[in-house]
C-alpha positions as CSV (number, residue, x, y, z in Angstrom):
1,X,-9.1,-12.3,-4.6
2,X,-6.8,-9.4,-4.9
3,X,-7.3,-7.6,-8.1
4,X,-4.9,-5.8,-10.1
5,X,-6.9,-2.6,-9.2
6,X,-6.2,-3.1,-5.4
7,X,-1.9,-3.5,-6.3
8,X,-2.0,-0.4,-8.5
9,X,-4.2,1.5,-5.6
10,X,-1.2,-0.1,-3.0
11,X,1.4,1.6,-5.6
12,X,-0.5,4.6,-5.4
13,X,-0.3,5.2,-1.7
14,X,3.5,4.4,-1.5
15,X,3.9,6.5,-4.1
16,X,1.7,9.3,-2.8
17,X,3.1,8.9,1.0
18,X,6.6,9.4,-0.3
19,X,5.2,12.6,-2.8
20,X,3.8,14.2,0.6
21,X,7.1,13.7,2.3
22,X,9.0,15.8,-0.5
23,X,5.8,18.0,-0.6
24,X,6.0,18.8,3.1
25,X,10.1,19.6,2.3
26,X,9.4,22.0,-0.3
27,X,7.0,23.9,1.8
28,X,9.5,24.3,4.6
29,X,12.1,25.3,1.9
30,X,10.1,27.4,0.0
31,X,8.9,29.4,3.9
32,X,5.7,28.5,2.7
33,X,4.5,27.1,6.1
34,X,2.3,30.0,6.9
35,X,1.0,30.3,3.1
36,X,-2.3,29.1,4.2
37,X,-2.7,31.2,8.0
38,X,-5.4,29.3,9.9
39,X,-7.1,25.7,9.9
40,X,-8.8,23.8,8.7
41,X,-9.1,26.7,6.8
42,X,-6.5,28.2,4.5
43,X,-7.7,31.9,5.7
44,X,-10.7,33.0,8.3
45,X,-12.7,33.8,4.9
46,X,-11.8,30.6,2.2
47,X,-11.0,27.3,2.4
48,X,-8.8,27.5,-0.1
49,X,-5.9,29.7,-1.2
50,X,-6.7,33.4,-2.7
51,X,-4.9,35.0,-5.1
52,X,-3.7,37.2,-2.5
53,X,-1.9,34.9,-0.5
54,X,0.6,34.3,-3.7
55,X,3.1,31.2,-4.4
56,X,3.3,30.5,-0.6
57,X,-0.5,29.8,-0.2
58,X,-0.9,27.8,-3.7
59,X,2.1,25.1,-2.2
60,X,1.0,25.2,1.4
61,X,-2.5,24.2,0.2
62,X,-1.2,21.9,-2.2
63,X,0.1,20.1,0.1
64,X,-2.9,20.1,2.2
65,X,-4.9,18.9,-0.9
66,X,-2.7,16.0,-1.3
67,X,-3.4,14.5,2.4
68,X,-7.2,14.7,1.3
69,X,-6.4,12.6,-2.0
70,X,-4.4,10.3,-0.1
71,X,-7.1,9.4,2.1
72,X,-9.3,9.0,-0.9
73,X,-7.4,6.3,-2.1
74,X,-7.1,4.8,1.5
75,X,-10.8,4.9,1.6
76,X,-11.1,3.5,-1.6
77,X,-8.8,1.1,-0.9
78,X,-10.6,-0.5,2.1
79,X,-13.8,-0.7,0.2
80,X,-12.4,-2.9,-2.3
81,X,-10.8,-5.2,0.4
82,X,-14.2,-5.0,2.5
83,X,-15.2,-8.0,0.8
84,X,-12.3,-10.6,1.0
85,X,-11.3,-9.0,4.8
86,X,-11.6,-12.6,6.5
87,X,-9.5,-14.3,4.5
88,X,-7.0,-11.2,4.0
89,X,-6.9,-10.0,7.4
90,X,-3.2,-9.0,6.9
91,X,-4.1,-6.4,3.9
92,X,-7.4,-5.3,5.4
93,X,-5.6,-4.0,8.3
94,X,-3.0,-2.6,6.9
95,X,-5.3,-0.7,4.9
96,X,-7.5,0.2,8.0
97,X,-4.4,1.9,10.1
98,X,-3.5,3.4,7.1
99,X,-6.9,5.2,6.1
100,X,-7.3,6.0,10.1
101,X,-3.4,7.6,10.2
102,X,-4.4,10.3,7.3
103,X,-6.6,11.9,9.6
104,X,-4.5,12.1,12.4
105,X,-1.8,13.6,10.4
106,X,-3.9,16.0,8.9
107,X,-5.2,17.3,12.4
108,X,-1.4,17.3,13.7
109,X,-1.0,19.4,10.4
110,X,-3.3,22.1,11.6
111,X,-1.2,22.2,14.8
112,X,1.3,23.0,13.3
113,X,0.0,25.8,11.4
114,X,-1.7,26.6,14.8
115,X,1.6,26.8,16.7
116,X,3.6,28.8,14.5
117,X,5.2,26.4,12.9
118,X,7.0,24.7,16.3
119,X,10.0,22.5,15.5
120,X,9.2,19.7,17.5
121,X,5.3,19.4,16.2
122,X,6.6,19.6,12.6
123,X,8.8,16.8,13.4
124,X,5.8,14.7,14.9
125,X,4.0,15.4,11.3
126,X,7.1,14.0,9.6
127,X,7.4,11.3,11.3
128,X,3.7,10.4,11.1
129,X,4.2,10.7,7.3
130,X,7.1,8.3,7.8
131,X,5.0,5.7,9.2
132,X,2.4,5.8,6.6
133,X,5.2,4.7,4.4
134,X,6.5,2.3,6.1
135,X,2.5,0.9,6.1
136,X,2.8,1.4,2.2
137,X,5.4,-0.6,1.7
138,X,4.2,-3.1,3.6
139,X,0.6,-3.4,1.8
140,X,2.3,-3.3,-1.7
141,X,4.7,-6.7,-0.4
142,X,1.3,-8.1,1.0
143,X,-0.5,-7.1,-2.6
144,X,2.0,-8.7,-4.7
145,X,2.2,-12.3,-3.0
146,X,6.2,-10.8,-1.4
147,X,5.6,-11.7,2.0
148,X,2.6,-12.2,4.6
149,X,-0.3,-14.6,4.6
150,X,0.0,-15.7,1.0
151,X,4.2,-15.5,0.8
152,X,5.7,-18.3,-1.1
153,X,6.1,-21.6,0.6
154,X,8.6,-23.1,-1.7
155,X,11.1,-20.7,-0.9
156,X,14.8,-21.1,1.2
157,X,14.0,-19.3,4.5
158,X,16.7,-16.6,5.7
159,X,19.1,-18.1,8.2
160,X,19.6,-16.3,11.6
161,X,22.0,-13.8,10.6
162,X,20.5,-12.9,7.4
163,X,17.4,-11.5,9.4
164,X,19.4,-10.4,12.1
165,X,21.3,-7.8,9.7
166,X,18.0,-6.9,8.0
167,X,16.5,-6.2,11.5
168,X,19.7,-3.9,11.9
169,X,19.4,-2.3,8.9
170,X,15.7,-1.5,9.6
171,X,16.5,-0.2,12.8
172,X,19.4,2.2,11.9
173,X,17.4,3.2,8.7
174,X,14.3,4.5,11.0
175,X,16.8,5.5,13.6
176,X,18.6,7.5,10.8
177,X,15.2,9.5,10.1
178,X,13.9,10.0,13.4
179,X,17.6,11.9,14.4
180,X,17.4,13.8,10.9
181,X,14.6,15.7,12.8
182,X,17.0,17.2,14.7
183,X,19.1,18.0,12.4
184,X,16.2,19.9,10.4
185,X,14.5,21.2,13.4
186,X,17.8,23.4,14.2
187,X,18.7,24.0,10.7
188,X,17.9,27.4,8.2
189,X,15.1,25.8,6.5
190,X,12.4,26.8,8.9
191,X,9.1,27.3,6.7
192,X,8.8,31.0,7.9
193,X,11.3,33.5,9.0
194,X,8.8,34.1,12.2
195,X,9.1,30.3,12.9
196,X,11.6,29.0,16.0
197,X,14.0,26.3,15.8
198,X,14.8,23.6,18.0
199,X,17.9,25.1,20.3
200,X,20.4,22.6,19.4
201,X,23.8,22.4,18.1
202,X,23.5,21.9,14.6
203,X,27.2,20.4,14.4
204,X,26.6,17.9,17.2
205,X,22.9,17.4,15.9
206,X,24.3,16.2,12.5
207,X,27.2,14.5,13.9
208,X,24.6,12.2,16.2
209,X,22.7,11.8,13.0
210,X,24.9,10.1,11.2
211,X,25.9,7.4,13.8
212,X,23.0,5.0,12.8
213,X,23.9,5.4,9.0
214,X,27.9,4.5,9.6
215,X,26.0,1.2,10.9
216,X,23.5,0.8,8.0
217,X,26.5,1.2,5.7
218,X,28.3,-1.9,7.1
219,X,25.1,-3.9,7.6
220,X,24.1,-3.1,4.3
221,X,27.5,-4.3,2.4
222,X,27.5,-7.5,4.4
223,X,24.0,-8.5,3.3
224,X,24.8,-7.6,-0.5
225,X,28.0,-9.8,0.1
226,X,26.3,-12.7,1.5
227,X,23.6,-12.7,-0.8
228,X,25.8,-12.4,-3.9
229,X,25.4,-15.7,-4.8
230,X,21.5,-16.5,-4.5
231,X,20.0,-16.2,-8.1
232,X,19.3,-12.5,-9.8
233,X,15.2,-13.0,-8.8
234,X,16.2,-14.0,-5.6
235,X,14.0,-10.9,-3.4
236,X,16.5,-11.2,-0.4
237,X,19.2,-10.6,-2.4
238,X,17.6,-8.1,-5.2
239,X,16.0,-6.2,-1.5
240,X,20.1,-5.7,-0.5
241,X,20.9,-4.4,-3.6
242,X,18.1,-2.0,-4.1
243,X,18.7,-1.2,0.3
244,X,23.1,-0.6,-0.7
245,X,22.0,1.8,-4.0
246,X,19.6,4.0,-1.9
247,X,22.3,4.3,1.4
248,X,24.7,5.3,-1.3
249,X,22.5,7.9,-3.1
250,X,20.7,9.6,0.5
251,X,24.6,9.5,2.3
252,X,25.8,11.2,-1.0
253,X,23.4,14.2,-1.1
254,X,24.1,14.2,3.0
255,X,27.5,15.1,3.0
256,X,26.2,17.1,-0.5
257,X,24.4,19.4,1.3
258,X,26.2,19.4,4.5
259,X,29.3,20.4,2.5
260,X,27.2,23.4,0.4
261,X,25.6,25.2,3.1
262,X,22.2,23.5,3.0
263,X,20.8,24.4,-0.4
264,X,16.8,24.1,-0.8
265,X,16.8,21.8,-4.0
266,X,19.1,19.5,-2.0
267,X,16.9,19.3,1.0
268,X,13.9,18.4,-1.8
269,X,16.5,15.4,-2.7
270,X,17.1,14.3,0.3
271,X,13.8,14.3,1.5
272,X,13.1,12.2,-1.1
273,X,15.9,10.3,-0.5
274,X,14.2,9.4,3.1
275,X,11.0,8.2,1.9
276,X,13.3,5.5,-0.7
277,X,15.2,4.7,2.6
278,X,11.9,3.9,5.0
279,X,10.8,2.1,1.9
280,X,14.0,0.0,0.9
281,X,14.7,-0.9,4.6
282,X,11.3,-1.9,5.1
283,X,10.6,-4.2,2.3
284,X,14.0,-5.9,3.1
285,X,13.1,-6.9,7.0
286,X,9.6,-7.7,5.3
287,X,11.2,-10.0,2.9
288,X,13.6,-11.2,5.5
289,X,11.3,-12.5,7.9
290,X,8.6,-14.0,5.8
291,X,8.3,-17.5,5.9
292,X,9.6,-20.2,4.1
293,X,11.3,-23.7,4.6
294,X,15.1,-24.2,6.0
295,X,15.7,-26.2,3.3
296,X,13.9,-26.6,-0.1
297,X,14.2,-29.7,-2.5
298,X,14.2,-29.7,-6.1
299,X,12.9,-32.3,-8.3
């Protein structure tokens, strides 16, 4: 049985994975990549930050300290689905790759302290924490009966185009992240003045980004128009609404920042704005392909 303790932990990692993703922006913001100098270690001496090392070691290692948590709670996590693994192979797993990713990004973590900061290894720690949410959101749907092994039955199954847009919008929405790495590897916002940045044009480099989010935008308004009409609870529908408001809000602070030069609280935002996005778009091609009948009778 899943208990209500295993959904709230499921809340907490999604929760926590998109709270590291902001975390990890206002360390690059702030230039405190370097705050904590070595690894694992924050200096040769301590493994955590001194009072020497100011603001920029007390964030960088807040950070760090957050990864640790998280894989607390992914350990904790698994424990509690030890026993009820065979017959919820789907959330057990989940919760495995999850707990076993942590790791992993904390050790690419230390490479990039190790490197100097290198654009193209802080992008491969991004991304990594873009997968965890993407795992997040799928245990919470799994946790809560959405979609998965125990998904409702009695439901109207998507037709073909339904889940073909919702594959789309998937697609550009991770597409849409993966180029924003680009975009942030050759912008101001290094983490430390010593750091380098990726040699690319920042103009073209924001231009290509936003390629896969003029598509989103379409896909997304065509699935909130076709799905108009299903009841308010529908979770298609509701997951089209929820996937429209969060292009509308990360596209806004976009141009927002684009337009203003690139201001640190804005790049906080719209980091933010990217773990609501790899969120949204996943739960809606979760929801989308999830079974359920072609047709469904009432009595």
């Amino acid at each position: 049985m899943v208990t209500s303790a295993i959904k709230r932990l499921t809340i907490a990692s999604l929760i926590g994975q998109g709270v590291l993703i902001v975390s990890g922006g206002v360390v690059r913001v702030t230039g405190s990549g370097l705050g904590c100098p070595t690894w694992p270690k924050c200096t040769a001496e301590s493994l955590t930050n001194t009072p020497a090392m100011g603001i920029h070691g007390i964030i960088e290692f807040a950070n760090r300290t957050l990864t640790f948590a998280l894989a607390a709670v992914g350990l904790v996590l698994l424990v509690m689905l030890w026993n009820i693994r065979k017959e919820r192979k789907d959330l057990f797993w989940l919760a495995f790759a999850l707990l076993a990713s942590i790791p992993a990004q904390a050790v690419i973590g230390g490479i990039t302290v190790l490197t100097g900061l290198n654009p193209y290894v802080v992008s491969l720690h991004f991304l990594v924490s873009a997968g965890l949410v993407v795992v997040s959101m799928l245990l919470v749907n799994r946790a809560y009966d959405r979609t998965g092994a125990t998904a409702p039955t009695n439901v109207r199954r998507a037709r073909p185009l339904l889940r073909q847009l919702s594959v789309v919008a998937a697609v550009t929405s991770y597409l849409a992240v993966v180029l924003g790495t680009l975009v942030t590897g050759s912008g101001p916002h290094s983490g430390d003045s010593t750091s380098p940045r990726m040699q690319l044009d920042g103009y073209l480099s924001t231009r290509i980004h936003v390629l896969p989010v003029y598509v989103l935008v379409v896909t997304a308004v065509l699935l909130v128009v076709l799905l108009w009409s299903r009841p308010r609870g529908d979770m298609l529908r509701n997951a089209a609404i929820l996937l429209v408001v969060s292009v509308i809000f990360q596209g806004s602070i976009g141009y927002w920042q684009y337009f203003t030069g690139i201001p640190a609280i804005l790049v906080g935002v719209h980091m933010l704005g990217a773990s609501l996005m790899l969120a949204v778009a996943t739960n809606i091609v979760d929801v989308a392909l999830s079974r359920g009948k072609e047709t469904v009778t009432t009595a």
